[in-house]
SEPA-586326 format. One record per atom (N, C-alpha, C): residue number from 1; residue in three letters; atom name; y, z, x. Coordinates in Angstrom, 2 decimals, decimal comma, m for minus. Layout:
N
+-----+------+------+---------+---------+---------+
:  nr : rest : atom :       Y :       Z :       X :
+-----+------+------+---------+---------+---------+
: NUM :  Ala :   CA :       Y :       Z :       X :
...
+-----+------+------+---------+---------+---------+
This chain:
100
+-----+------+------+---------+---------+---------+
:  nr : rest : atom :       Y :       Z :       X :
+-----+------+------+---------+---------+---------+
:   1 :  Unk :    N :  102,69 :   89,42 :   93,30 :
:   1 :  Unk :   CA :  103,23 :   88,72 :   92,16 :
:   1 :  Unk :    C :  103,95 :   89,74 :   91,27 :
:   2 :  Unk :    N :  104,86 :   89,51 :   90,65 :
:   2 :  Unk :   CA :  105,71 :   89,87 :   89,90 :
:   2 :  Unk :    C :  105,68 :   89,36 :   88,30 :
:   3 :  Unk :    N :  105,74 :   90,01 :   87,58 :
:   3 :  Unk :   CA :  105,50 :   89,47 :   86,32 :
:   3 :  Unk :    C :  106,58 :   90,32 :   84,99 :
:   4 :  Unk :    N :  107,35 :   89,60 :   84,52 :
:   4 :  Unk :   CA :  108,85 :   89,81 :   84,19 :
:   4 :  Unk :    C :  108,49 :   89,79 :   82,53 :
:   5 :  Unk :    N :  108,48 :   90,81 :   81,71 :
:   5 :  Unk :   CA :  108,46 :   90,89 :   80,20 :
:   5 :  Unk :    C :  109,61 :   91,09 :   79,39 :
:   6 :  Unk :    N :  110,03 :   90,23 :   78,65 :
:   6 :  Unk :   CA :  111,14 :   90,47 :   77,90 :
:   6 :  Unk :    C :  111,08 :   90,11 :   76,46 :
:   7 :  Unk :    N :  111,93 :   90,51 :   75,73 :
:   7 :  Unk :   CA :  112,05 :   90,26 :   74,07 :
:   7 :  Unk :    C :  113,56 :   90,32 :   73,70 :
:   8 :  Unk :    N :  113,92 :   89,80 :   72,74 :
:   8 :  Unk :   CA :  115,32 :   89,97 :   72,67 :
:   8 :  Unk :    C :  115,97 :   91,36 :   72,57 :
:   9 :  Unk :    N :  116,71 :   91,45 :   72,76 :
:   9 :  Unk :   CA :  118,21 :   92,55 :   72,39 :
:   9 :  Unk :    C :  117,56 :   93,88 :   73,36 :
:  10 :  Unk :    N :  117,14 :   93,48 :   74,77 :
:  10 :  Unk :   CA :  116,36 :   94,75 :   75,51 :
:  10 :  Unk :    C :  116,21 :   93,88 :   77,03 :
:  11 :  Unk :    N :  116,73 :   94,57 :   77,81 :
:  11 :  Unk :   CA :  116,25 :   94,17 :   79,06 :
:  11 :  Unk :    C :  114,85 :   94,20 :   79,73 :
:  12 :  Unk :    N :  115,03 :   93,05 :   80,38 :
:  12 :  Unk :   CA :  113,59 :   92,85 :   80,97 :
:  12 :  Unk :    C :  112,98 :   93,62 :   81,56 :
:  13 :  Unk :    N :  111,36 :   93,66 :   81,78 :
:  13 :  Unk :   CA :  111,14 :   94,65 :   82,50 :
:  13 :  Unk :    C :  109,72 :   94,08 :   83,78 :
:  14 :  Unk :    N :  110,09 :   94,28 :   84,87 :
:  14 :  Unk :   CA :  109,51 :   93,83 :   85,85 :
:  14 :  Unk :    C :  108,32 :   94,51 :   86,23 :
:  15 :  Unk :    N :  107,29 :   94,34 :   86,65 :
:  15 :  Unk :   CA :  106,06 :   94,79 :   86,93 :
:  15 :  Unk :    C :  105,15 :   94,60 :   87,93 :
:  16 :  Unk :    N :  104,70 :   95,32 :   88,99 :
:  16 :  Unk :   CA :  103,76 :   94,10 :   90,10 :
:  16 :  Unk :    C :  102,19 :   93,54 :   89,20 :
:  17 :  Unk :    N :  101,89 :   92,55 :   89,41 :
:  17 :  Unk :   CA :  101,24 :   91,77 :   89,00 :
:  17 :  Unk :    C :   99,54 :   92,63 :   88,03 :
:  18 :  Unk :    N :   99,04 :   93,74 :   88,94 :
:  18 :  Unk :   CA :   98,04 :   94,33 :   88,97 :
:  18 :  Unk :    C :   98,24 :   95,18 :   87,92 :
:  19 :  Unk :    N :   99,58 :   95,59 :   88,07 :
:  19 :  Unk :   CA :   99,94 :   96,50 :   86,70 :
:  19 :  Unk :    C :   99,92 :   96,19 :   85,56 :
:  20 :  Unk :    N :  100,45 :   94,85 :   85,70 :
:  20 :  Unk :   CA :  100,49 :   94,00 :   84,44 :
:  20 :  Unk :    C :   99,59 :   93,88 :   83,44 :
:  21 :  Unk :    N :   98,54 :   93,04 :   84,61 :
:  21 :  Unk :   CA :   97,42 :   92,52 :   83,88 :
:  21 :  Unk :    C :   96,61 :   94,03 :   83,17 :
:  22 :  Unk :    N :   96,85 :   95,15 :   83,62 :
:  22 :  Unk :   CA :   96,40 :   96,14 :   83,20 :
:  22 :  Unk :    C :   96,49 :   96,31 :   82,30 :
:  23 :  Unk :    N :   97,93 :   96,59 :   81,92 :
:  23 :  Unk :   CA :   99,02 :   96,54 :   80,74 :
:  23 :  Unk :    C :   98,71 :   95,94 :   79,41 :
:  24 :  Unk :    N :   98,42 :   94,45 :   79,95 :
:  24 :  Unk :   CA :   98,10 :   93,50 :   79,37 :
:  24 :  Unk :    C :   96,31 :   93,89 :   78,59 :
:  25 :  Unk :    N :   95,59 :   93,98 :   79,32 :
:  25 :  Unk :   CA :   94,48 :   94,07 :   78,86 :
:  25 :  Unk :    C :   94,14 :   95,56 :   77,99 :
:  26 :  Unk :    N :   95,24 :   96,40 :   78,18 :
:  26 :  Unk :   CA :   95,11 :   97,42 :   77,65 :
:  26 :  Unk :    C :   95,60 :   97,05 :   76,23 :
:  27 :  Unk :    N :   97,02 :   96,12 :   75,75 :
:  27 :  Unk :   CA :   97,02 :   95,35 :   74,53 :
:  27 :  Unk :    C :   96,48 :   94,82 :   73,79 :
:  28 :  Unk :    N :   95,29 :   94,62 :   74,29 :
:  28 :  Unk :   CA :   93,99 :   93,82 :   73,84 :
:  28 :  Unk :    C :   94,23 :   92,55 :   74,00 :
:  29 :  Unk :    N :   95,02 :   92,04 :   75,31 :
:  29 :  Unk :   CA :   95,35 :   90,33 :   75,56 :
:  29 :  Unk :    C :   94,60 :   90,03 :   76,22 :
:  30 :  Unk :    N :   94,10 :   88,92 :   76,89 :
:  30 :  Unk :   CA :   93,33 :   88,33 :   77,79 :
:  30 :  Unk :    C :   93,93 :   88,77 :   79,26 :
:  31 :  Unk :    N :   95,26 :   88,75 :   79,46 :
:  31 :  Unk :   CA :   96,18 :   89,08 :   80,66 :
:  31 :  Unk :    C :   96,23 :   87,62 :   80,92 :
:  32 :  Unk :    N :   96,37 :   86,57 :   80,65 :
:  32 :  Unk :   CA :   96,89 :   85,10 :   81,05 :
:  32 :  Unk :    C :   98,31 :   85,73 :   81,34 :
:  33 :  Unk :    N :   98,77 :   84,79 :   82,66 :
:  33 :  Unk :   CA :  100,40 :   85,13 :   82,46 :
:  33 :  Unk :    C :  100,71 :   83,64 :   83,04 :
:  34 :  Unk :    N :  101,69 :   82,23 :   82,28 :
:  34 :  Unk :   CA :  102,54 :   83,32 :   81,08 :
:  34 :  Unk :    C :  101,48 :   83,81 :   80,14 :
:  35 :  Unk :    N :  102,77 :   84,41 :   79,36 :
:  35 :  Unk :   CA :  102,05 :   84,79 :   77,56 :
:  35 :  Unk :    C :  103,13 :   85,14 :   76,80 :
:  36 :  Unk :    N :  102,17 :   85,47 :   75,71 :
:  36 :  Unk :   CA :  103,18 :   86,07 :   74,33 :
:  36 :  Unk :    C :  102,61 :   86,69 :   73,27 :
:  37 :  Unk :    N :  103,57 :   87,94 :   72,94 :
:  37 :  Unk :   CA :  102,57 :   88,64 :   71,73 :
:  37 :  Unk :    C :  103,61 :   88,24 :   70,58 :
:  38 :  Unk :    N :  103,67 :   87,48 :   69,14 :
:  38 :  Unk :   CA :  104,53 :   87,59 :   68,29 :
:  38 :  Unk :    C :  104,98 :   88,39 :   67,37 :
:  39 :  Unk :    N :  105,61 :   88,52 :   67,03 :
:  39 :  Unk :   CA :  106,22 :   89,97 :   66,40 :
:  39 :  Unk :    C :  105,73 :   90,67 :   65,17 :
:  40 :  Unk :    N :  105,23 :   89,49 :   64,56 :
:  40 :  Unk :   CA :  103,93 :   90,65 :   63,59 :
:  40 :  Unk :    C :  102,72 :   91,07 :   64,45 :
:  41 :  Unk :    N :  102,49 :   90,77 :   65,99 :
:  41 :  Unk :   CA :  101,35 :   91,16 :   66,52 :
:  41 :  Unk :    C :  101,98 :   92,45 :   67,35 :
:  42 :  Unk :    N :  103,10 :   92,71 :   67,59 :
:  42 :  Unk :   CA :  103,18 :   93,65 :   68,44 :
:  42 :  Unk :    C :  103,10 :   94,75 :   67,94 :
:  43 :  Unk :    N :  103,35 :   95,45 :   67,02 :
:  43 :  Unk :   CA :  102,69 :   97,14 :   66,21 :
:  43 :  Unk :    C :  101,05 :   97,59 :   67,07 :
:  44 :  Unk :    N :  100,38 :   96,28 :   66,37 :
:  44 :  Unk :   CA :   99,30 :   96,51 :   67,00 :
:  44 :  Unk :    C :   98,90 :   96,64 :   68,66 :
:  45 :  Unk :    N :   99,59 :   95,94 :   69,13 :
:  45 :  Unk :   CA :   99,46 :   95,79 :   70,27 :
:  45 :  Unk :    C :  100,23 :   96,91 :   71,41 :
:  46 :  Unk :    N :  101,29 :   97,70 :   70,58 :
:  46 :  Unk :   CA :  101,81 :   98,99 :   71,11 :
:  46 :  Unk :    C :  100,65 :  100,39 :   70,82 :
:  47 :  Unk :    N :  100,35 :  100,07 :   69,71 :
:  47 :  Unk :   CA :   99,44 :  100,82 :   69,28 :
:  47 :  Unk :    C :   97,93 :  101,35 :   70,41 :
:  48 :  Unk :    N :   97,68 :   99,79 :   70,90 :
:  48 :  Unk :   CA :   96,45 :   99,67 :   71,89 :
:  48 :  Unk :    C :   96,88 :  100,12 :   72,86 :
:  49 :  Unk :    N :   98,14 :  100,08 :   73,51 :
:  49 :  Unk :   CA :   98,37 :  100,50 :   74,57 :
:  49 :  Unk :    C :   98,77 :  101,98 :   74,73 :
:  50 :  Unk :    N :   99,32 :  102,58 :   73,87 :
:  50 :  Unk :   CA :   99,35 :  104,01 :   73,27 :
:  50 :  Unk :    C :   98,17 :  104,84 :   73,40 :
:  51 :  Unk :    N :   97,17 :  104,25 :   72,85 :
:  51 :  Unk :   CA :   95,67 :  104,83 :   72,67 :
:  51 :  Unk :    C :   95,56 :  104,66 :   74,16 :
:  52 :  Unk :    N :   95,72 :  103,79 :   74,83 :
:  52 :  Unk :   CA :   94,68 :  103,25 :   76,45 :
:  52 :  Unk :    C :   95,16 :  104,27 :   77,63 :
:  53 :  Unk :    N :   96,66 :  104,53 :   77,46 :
:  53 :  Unk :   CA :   97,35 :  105,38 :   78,52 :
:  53 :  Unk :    C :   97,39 :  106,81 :   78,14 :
:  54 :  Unk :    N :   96,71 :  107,58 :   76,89 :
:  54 :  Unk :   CA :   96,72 :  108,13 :   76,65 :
:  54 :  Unk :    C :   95,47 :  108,84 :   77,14 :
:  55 :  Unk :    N :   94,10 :  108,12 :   76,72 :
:  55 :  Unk :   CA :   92,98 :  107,95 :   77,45 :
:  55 :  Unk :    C :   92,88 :  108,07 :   79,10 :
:  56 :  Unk :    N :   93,84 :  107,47 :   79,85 :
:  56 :  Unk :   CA :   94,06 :  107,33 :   81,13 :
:  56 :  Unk :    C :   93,87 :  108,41 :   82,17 :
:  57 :  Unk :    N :   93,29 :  108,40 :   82,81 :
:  57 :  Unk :   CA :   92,90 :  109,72 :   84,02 :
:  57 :  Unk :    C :   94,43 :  109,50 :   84,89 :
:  58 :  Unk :    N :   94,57 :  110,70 :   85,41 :
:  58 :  Unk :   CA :   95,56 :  110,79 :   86,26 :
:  58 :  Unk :    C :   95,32 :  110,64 :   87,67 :
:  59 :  Unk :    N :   95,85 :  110,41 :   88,79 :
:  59 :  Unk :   CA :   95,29 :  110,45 :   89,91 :
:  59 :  Unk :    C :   95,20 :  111,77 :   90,19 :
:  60 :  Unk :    N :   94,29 :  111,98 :   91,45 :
:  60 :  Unk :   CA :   93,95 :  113,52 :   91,57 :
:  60 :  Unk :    C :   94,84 :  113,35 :   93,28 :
:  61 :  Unk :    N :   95,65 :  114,54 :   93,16 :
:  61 :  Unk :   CA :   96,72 :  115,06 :   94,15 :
:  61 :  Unk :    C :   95,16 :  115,12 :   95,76 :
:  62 :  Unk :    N :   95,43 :  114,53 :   96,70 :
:  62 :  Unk :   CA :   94,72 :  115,24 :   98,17 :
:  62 :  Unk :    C :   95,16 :  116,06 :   98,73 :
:  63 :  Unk :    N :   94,97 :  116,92 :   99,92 :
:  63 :  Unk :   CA :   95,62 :  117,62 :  100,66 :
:  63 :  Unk :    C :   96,85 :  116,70 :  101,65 :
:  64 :  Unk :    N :   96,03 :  115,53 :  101,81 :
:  64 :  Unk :   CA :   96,78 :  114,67 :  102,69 :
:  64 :  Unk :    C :   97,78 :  114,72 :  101,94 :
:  65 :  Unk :    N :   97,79 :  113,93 :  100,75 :
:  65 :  Unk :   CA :   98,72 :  113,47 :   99,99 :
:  65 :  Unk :    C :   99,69 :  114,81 :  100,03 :
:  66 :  Unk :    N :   99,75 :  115,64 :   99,87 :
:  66 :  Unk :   CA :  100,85 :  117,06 :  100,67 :
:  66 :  Unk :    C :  101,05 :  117,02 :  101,29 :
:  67 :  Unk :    N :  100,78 :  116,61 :  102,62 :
:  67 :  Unk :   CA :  101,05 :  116,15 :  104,09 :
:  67 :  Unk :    C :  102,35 :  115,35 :  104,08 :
:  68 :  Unk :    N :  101,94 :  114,21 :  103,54 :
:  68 :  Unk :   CA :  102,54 :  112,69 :  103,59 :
:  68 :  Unk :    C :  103,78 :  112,97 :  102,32 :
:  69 :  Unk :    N :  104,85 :  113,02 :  102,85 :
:  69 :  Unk :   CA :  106,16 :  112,73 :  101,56 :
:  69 :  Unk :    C :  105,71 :  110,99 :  100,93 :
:  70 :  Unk :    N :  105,23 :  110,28 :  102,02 :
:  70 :  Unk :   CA :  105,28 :  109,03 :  101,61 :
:  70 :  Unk :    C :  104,12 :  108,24 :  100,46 :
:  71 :  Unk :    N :  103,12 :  109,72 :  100,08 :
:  71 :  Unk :   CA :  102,11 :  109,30 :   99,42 :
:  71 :  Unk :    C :  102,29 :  109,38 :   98,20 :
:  72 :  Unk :    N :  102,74 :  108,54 :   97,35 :
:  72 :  Unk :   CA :  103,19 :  108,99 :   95,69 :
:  72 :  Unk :    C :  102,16 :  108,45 :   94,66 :
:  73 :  Unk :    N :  102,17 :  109,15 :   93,60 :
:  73 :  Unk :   CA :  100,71 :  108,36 :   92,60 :
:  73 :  Unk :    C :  101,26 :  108,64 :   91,46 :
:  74 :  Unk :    N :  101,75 :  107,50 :   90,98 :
:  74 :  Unk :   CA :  102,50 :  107,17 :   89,60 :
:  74 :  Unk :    C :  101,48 :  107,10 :   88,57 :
:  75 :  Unk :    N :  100,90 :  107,96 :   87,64 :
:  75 :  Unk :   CA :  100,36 :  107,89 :   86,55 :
:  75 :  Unk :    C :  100,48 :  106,75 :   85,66 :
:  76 :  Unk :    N :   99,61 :  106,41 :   84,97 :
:  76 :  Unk :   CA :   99,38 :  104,94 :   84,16 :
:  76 :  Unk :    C :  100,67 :  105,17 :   83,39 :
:  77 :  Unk :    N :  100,06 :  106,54 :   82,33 :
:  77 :  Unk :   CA :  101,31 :  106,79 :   81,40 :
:  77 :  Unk :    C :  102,98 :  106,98 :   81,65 :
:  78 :  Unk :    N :  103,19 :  106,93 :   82,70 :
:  78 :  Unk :   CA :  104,50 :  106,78 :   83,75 :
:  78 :  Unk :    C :  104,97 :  104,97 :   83,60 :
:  79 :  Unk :    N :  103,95 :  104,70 :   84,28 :
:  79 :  Unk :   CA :  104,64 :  103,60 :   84,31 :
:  79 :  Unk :    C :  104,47 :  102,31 :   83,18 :
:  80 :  Unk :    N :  103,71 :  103,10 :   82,36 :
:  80 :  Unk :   CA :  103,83 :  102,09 :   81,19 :
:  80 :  Unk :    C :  105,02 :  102,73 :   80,23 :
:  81 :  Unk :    N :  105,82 :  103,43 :   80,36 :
:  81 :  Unk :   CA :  106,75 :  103,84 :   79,84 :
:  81 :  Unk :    C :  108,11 :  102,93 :   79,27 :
:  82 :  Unk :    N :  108,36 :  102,03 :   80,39 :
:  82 :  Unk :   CA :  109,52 :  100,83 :   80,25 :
:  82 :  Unk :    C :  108,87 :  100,05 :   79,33 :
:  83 :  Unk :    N :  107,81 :   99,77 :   79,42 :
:  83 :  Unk :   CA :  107,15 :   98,71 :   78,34 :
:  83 :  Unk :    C :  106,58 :   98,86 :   77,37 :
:  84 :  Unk :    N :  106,37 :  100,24 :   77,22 :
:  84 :  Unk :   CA :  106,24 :  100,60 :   75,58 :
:  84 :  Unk :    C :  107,55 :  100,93 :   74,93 :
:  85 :  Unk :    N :  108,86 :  101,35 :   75,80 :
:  85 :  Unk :   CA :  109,88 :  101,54 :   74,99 :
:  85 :  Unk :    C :  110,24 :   99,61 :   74,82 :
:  86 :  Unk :    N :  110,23 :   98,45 :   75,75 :
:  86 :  Unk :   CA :  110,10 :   97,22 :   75,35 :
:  86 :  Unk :    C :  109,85 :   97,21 :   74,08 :
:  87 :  Unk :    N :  108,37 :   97,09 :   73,76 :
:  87 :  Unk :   CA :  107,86 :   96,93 :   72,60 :
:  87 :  Unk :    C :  108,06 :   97,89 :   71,34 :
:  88 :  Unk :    N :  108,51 :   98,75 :   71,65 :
:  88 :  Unk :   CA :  109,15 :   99,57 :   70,43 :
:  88 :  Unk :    C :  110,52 :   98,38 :   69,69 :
:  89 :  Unk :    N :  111,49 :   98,19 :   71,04 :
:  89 :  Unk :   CA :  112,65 :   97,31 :   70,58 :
:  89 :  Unk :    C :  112,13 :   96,24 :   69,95 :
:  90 :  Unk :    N :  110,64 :   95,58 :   70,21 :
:  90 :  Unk :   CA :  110,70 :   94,18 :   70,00 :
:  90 :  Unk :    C :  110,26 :   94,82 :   68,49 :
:  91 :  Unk :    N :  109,81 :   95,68 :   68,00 :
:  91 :  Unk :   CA :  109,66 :   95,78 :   67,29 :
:  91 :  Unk :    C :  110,56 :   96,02 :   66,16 :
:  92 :  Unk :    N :  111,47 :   97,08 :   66,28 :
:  92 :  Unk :   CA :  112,87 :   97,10 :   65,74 :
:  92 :  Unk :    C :  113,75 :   96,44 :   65,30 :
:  93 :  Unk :    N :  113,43 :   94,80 :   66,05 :
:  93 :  Unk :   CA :  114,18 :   93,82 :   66,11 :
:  93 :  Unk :    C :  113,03 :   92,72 :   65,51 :
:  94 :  Unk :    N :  111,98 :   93,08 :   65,16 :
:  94 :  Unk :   CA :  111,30 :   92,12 :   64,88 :
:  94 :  Unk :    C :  111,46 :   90,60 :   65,62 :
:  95 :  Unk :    N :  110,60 :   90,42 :   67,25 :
:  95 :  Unk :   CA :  111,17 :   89,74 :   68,05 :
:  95 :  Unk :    C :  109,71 :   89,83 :   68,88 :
:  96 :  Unk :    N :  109,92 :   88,34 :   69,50 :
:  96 :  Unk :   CA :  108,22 :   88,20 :   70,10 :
:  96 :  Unk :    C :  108,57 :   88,89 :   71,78 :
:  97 :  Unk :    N :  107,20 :   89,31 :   72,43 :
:  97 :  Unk :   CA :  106,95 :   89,50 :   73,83 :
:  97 :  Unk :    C :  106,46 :   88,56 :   74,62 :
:  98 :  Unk :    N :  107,16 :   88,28 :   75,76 :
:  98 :  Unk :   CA :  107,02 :   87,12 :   75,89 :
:  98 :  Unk :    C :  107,03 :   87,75 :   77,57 :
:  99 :  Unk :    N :  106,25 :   87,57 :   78,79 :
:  99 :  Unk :   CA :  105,76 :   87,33 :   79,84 :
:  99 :  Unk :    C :  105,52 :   85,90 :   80,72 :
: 100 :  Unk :    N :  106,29 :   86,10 :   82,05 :
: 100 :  Unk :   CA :  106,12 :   85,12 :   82,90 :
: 100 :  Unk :    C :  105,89 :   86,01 :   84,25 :
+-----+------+------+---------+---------+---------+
């Protein structure tokens, strides 16, 4: 599953499903999708996710994983990157988050 977040005046940003709900629960949301955070809620809700990926363990590199070009391990704080700069805009713009 795919799960597509957008707010006005900022392109969408796509996510696989697992990430999401991560994402999501790291906001302090339930992770229902759809959803929506409204725009006096999102400060806070960048805020939670700031603190959560910050907190976040990194994956630990294997030997295999040196082996294998094909083994990659994208850090939380990596890939929550598109969607905290999201929510920065929605914020800027004072503008709700809105998920399907």
């Amino acid at each position: 599953m795919i799960v597509t977040f957008s707010t006005a005046r900022y392109s969408d940003i796509m996510l696989f499903g697992d990430i999401a709900k991560q994402m999501l629960h790291l906001m302090g949301h339930s992770g229902t999708i759809p959803g929506a955070i409204l725009a006096a809620d999102v400060p806070a809700a960048l805020q939670r996710l700031q603190q959560g990926i910050t907190g976040a363990p990194s994956p630990a590199a294997t030997a295999d994983d040196a082996e294998t070009e094909q083994a990659t391990h994208i850090d939380l704080k990596t890939r929550a990157l598109p969607l905290v700069e999201l929510l920065q805009s929605a914020i800027s713009n004072n503008s709700d988050v809105l998920w399907k």
